[in-house]
N, C-alpha and C positions, 0 to 999 in steps of 0.2 A: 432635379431641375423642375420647377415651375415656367408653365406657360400662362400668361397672362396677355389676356384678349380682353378689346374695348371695338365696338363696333363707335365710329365717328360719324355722325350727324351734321354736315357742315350748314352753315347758313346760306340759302340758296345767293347763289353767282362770288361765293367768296372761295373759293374751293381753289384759285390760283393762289391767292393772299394765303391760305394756309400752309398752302403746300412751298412757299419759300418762307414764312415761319420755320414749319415744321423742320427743313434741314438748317436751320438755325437749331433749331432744339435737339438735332439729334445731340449735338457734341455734350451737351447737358447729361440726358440719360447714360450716354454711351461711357463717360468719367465714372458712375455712381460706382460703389464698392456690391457687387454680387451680378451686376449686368451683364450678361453672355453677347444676347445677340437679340435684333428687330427687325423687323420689317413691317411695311405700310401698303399696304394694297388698296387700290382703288376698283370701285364697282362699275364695272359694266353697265348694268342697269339704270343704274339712278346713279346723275351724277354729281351730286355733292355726298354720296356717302365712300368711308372707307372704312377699311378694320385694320389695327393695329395691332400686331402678335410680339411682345417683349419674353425673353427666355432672362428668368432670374436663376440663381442658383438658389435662396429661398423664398418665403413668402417675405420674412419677415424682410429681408433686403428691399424689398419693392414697397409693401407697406409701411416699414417703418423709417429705412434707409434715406429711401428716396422720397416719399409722402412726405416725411416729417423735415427733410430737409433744406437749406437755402437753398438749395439747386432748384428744388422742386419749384421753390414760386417765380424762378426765373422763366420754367418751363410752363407754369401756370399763366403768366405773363405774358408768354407767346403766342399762347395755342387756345387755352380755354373759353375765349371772348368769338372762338369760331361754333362752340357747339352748340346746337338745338337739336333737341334736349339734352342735358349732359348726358355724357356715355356712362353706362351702366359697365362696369368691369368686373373680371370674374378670371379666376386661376384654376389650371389644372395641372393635372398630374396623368402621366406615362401609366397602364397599367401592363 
């Protein structure tokens, strides 16, 4: 299983507008072929950031599956026009 983490940067006072995007966009991710499971946390601190934790079964399901897919720019569609700066993402693994 891979864990794939994106810390979200939202654009200041748009952080409502994303967050009813964004469950618009779950049903997107949640369909793709290797998706387990997600979650979206929001920061205490500063309020337009959140991190989002997706659990693939591989990498290549998330980057290529879903990256290269028409899903993807539905979910590109939704969400991506809230980030500054775009999120920097990164996978890991259980040791």
């Amino acid at each position: 299983m891979i864990l794939e983490v994106a810390i979200l940067n939202i654009k200041e006072g748009l952080s409502d507008a994303f967050e009813i995007n964004f469950k618009k966009a779950e049903s997107v991710i949640s369909s793709m072929k290797g998706y387990i499971s997600h979650q979206l946390k929001k920061c205490i601190e500063q309020e337009d950031k959140y991190v989002l934790l997706v659990n693939w079964e591989t990498i290549e399901d998330h980057e290529i599956g879903f990256r290269q897919s028409e899903k993807y720019q539905e979910w590109k569609a939704l969400l991506h026009h809230f980030y500054e700066p775009f999120p920097v993402v990164e996978h890991y693994i259980s040791i």
